[in-house]
N, C-alpha and C positions, 0 to 999 in steps of 0.2 A: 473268348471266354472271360467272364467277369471274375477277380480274386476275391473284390469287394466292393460292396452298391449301398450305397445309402439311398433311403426316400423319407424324406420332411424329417433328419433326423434334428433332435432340436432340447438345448437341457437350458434348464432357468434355473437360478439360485433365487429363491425371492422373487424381486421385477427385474433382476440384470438376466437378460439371456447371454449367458456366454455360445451358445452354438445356436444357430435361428433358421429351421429348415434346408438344413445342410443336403441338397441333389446330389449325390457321387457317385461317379463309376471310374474303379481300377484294373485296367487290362491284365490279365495272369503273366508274370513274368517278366512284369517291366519294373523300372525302378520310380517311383511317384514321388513328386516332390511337394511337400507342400508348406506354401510357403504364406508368412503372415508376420506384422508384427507383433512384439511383445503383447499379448493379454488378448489377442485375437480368437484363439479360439482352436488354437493348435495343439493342445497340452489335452483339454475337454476332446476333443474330435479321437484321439487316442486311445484316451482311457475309455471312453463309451465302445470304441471297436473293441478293443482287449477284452471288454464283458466289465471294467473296475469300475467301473458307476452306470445307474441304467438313465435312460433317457427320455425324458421330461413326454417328450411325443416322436413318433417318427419311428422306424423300422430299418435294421442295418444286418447284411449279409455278407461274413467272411468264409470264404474257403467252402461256399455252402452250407454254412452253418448261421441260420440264425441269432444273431445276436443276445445271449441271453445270462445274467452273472451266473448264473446256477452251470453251464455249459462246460460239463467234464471233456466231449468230445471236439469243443472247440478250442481248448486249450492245449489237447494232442496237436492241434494242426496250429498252431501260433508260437511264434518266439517274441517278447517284447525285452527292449530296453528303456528303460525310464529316463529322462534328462539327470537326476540324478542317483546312480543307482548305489544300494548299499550294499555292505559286502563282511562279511566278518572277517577282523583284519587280523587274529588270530591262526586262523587258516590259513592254508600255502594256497599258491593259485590250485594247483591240482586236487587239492581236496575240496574246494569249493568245485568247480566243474562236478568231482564226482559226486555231492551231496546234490548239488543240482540234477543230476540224474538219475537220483535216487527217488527224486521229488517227482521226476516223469515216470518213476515205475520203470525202468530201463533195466536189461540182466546185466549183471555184472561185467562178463566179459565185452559185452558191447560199451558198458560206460568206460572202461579202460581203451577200448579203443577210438571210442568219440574223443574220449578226452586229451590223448596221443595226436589222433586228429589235428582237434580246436586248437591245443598249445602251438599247434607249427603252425596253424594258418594264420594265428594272431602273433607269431613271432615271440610266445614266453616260452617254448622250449627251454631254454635255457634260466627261467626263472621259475620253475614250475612250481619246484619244492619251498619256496624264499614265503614268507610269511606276506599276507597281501600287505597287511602294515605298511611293509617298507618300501609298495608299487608306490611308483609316479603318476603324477595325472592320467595322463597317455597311457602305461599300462592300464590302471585301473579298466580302464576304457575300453581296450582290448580287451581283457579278459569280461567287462560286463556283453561285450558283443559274441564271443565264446560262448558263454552261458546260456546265451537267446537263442543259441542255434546247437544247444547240446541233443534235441530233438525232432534237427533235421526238419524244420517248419514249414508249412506252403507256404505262409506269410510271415515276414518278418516288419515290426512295428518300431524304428526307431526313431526316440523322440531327443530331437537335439542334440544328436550324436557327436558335435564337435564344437558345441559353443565355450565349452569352458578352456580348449585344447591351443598350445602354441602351437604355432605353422607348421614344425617339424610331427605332432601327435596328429595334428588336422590332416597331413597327407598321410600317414599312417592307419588313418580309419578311415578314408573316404577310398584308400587304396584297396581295403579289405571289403567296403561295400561293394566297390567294382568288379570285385571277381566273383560276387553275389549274383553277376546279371546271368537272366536266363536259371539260375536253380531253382531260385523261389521268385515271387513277389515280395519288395521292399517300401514300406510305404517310407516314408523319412520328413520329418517335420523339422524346418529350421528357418529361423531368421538370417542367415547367413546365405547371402543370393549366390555368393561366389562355387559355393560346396554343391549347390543344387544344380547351377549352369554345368558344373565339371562331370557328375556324376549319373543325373536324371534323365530319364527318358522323355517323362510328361510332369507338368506342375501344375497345381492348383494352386489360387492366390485367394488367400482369404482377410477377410479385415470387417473388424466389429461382432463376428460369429456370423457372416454372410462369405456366403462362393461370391468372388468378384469374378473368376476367369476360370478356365480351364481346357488347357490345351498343351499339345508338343510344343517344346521350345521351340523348335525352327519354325512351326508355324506361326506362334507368338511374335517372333520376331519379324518375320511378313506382316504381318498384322499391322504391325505397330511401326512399322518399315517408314522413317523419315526423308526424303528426297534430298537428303545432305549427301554430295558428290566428293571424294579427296583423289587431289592431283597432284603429284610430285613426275618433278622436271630434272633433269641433271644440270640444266645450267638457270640462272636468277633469274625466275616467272613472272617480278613483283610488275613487271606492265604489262601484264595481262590484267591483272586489279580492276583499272581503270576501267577497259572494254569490255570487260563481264560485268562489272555495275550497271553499265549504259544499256542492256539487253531488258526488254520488257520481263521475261520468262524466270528473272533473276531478282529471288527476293532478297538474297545478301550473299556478299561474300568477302572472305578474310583468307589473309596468311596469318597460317599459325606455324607451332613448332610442333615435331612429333616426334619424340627420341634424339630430339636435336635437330631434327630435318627441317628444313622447309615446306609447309603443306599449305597448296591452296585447297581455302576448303568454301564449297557453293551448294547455298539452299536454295533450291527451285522451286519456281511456284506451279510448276507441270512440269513432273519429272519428266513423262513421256516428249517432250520438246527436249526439254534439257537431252535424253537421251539420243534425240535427232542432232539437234545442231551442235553439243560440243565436243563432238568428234570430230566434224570439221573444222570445229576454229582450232582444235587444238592441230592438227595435223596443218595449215595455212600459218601457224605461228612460227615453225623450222625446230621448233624444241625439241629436245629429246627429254620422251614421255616416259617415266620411268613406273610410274603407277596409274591406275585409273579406276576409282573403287564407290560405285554407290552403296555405303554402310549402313549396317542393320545395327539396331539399337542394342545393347547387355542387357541383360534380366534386369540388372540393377536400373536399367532408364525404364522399362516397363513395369518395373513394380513402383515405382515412385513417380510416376504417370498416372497409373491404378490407385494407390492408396497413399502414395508419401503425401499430402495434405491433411490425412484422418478420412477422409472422404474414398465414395465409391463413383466410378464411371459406367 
C-alpha cells in the first residue's frame, strides 16, 4: 500500500525550478528518508505534500487524498512539523497542545487525554505547565513533534527535525521518531545522513529538485558495494603488504589504523577472485585472523558519490 505517490510533481518560482518532475512512491508505515543538500528541493517537496503551496505541474497523493490547498479532509489525516516551527511562548506546553486540538476540532475530553499522552511520550511531563518561553531548543522540538501528532496522523511530514539540535536533543527526537515505526508513515527530510542511516527504512536522495535515487538502505549499500576487504591479524601482518601488492587481482593495498588497530585494508579489482584466493593466503601465512570483512559503504559515501560534486550520476 502506497502513503504517498507523486507523478511529474514539479513547482518553478520564475525560471528556478526548485522541484523538476519529482516520480515518488512511500510504502504505508515505513519511515522515508529523504535526503538532499541545502536548497535541493526538500523544504518545496513538503510543503506541496502538506497542500502549503500547490504545484507548478504534476499530481501528488497522500493518505489517499489528493493533493489539493483547499483539502479539509487531508489535513484530518496529516501531522507536519516545519524545520522551524513557531510556537507562542506565552503559553505553557500544555496549553499549546490543547489549543492545537482545538484547531483539529477534537472533544475536550479526548484533547486532555492526547495531551497527557504527547507530554509523556515527548518527556515534558514534567514541564507541561512552564511557559514554552523558557523551553530549550530540544524541548521546543519535542513538543513541536507532540503537536504534529495531537491528531493521531496516517502520515506524519517532518522537515529537518534535528538540524538545529545538540547531540544530546538529536538523540532525543530521532528516539521518539523511532517508536513512530509501524503507527503511521513518517516522511523525514534532512541533510544530516547520520539521523537518516539510524532511523529510516528507505531514502530518497535528491539534488537540484531532481530524484537522484531511491531505495532501502541495505539495498543502497549493495549497490554502491566497493571491493575494499579489512583484515586484522593478532600478531604484525605488515609482510603480507608486500605479496598482496605483487597479485594481479590487487589494485592497492595499505595498512591503516582503526581505533588504534592495525588494519590491512585491500581494494580488488575482482572481488569475486579476491574472494577465492584470500582465504587461502590468508590461512598459508600461520596468522591469527582476527577479522575478515568486505565493507559496505555509509550513506554518507553514497550520497557524496551521488551528489557531493553538485552533480547527478
Amino acid at each position: 500500500m502506497e502513503a504517498i505517490r507523486c507523478e511529474g510533481l514539479t513547482k518553478h518560482y520564475g525560471s528556478i525550478a526548485a522541484l523538476d518532475g519529482l516520480n515518488l512512491s512511500v510504502a504505508e508505515g515505513s519511515i522515508f528518508g529523504f535526503l538532499g543538500p541545502n536548497g535541493a528541493g526538500k523544504t518545496t517537496t513538503v510543503k506541496l505534500l502538506t497542500g502549503l503551496i500547490t504545484p507548478t505541474e504534476g499530481r501528488a497523493w497522500v493518505a489517499d487524498e489528493e493533493i489539493e490547498s483547499s483539502s479539509i479532509s487531508l489535513r484530518r489525516k496529516i501531522g507536519y512539523l516545519p524545520e522551524e516551527p513557531s510556537f507562542y511562548n506565552w503559553m505553557s506546553g500544555r496549553e499549546f497542545l490543547s489549543f492545537v486540538g482545538e484547531l483539529h476540532h477534537l472533544p475536550s475530553r479526548e484533547i486532555k487525554l492526547r495531551c497527557d499522552e504527547l507530554l509523556k511520550m515527548v518527556d515534558l511531563q514534567g514541564d507541561a505547565e512552564r511557559r514554552i518561553g523558557g523551553y530549550s531548543r530540544g524541548m521546543r522540538q519535542r513538543l513541536g513533534i507532540a503537536q504534529s501528532l495531537i491528531n493521531r496522523p496516517e502520515v506524519l511530514f517532518l522537515d529537518e527535525p534535528c538540524s538545529a539540535l545538540d547531540p544530546v536533543g538529536r538523540r532525543e527526537v530521532l528516539s521518539i521518531i523511532q517508536r513512530l515505526r509501524a503507527e503511521m508513515t513518517v516522511f523525514m527530510s534532512s541533510h544530516i545522513l547520520s539521523d537518516v542511516e539510524r532511523v529510516c527504512d528507505v531514502v530518497g536522495i535528491i539534488s537540484r529538485g531532481r530524484l537522484v535515487t531511491e531505495s532501502p538502505i541495505e539495498e543502497l549499500r549493495e549497490r554502491y558495494a566497493r571491493s575494499v576487504f579489512e583484515l586484522q591479524f593478532e600478531e604484525d601482518a605488515s609482510h603480507l603488504i608486500s605479496q598482496l601488492e605483487a597479485l594481479p587481482w590487487v589494485a592497492k593495498v595499505e595498512m591503516v589504523r582503526l581505533n588504534g588497530e592495525p588494519i590491512i585494508r585491500l581494494q580488488a579489482r575482482d572481488v569475486n577472485h579476491a574472494n577465492l584466493e584470500l582465504p587461502r593466503i590468508v590461512a598459508s601465512s600461520g596468522l591469527t585472523l582476527l577479522r575478515y570483512e568486505l565493507t559496505l559503504p555509509s550513506l554518507e559515501d553514497i550520497f557524496i558519490e551521488l551528489v557531493g560534486s553538485g552533480g547527478e550520476k
